[in-house]
C-alpha positions in Angstrom: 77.1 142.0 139.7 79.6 142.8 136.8 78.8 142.0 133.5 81.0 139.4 131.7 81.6 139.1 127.8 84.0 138.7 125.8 85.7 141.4 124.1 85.6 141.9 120.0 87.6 143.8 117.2 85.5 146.0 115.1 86.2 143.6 112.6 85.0 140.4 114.2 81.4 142.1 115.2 80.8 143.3 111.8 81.8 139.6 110.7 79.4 137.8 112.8 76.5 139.9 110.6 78.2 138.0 107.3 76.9 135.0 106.1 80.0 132.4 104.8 80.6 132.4 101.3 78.9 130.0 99.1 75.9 130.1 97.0 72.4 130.9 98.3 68.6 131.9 97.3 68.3 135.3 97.2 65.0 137.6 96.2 65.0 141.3 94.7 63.9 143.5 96.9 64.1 146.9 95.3 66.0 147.4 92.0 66.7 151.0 90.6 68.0 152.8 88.2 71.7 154.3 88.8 74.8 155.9 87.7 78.1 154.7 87.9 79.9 157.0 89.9 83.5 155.6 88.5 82.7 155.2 84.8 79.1 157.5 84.4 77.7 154.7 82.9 74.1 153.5 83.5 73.4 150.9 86.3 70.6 149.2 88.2 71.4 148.9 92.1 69.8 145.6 93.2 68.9 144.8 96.5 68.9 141.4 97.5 67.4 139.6 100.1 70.0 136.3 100.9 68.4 133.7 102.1 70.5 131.3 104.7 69.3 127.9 106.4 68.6 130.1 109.8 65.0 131.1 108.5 63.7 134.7 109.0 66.9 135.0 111.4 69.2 134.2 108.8 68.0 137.1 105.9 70.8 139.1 104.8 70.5 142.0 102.7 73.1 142.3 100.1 73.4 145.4 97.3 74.6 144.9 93.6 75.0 146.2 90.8 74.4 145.2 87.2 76.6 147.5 84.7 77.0 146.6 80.9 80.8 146.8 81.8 80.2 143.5 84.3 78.8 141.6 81.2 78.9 138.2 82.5 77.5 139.2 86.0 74.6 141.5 83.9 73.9 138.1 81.8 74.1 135.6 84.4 71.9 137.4 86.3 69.3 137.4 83.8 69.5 133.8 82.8 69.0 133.0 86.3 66.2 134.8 87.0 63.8 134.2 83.8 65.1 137.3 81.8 67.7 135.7 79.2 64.8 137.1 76.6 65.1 140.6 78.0 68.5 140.5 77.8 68.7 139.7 74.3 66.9 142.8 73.7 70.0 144.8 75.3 67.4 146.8 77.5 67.1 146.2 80.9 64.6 148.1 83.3 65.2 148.2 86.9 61.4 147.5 87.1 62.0 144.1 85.7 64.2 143.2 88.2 62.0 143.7 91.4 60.6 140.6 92.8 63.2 138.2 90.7 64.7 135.1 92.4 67.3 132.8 92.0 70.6 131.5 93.3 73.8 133.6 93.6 77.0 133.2 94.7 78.4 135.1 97.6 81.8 136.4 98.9 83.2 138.1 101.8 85.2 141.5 100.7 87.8 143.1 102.8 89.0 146.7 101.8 91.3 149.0 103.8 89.2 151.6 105.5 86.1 149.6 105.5 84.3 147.2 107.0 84.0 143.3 105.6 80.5 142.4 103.5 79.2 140.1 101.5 79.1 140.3 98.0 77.8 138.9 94.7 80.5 137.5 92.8 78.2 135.9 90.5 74.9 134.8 89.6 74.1 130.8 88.9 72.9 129.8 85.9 70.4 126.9 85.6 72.2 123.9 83.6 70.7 122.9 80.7 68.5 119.9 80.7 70.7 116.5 80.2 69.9 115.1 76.7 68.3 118.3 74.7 70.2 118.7 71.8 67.6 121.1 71.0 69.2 124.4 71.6 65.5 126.3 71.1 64.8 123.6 74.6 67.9 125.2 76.0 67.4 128.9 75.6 63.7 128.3 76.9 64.8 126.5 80.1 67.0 129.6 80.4 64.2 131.9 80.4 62.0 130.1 82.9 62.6 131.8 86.4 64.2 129.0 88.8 61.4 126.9 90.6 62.8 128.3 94.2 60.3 129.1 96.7 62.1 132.4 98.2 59.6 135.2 99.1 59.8 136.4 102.4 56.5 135.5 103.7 56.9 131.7 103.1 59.6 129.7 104.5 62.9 129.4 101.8 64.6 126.1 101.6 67.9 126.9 102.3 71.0 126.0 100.2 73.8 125.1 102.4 76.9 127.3 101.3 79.6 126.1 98.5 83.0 126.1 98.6 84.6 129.0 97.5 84.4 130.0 94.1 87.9 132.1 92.8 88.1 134.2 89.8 91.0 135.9 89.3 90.0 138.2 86.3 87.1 139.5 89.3 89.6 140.0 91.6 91.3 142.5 89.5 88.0 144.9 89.3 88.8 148.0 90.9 85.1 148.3 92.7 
């Protein structure tokens, strides 16, 4: 008996491992100290665990990188994951990243030469409590970590995917 399938492009198997893009839970798995291999500069390399509404099935590991020259993406991520206190130090350790969680949002990239994967475009913020006019209320809420149940042993509550997010000023960012 023959075996029947259909046939695929490089491109469309490596897509099927990709979740959509849209925002999701993620955890850090391991973060570590780096060097930029562009600029020389400093770095932490995050990896991520994204969580997707397919359970343990639907894990996807995605890698980042915070770099002072990313400063949005460095302080977004920090907000978002109970170190906006940290950050106002301007010290970071990779250390205080591991174990983190928090909501990101995620892009496909496509470069010539290489296969599509996902990406974080950008971390989300928690919005600041409706009515505090108390900015000390607001900087606190910023330093909470995000009440998200995401660790690896339990079972995440997924976050179905949001429509695209664009930046152009991103998109210009040659790595």
């Amino acid at each position: 008996m023959a075996l029947s399938f259909t046939p695929k492009t490089e491109e469309q198997i490596a897509e099927e491992n990709l979740v959509p893009d849209g925002e999701y839970p993620f955890e850090v798995i391991k973060a570590e100290e780096a060097i930029s291999k562009k600029t020389g500069d400093p770095m932490i390399k995050l990896k991520l665990c994204i969580f997707t509404d397919d359970g343990p099935a639907g894990e996807r590991h995605v890698y980042d990188y915070l770099i002072q020259t990313m400063d949005f993406k460095l302080r977004h991520f920090c907000a978002c994951t109970g170190l906006l206190e940290r950050y106002e130090t301007g010290t970071l350790e990779a250390e205080d990243c591991n174990g983190r969680t928090g909501h990101c949002i995620v892009k496909t990239e496509k470069q010539a030469g290489y296969k599509p994967k996902n990406a974080v475009k950008d971390y989300v913020v928690p919005k600041q409590p409706e009515g505090s006019g108390n900015p000390s209320a607001a900087h606190q809420s910023l330093a909470k970590p995000l009440a998200v149940n995401v660790s690896r042993s339990a079972d995440p509550k997924p976050v179905a995917p949001a429509a695209p997010v664009t930046d152009a000023a991103e998109d210009d960012v040659p790595f």
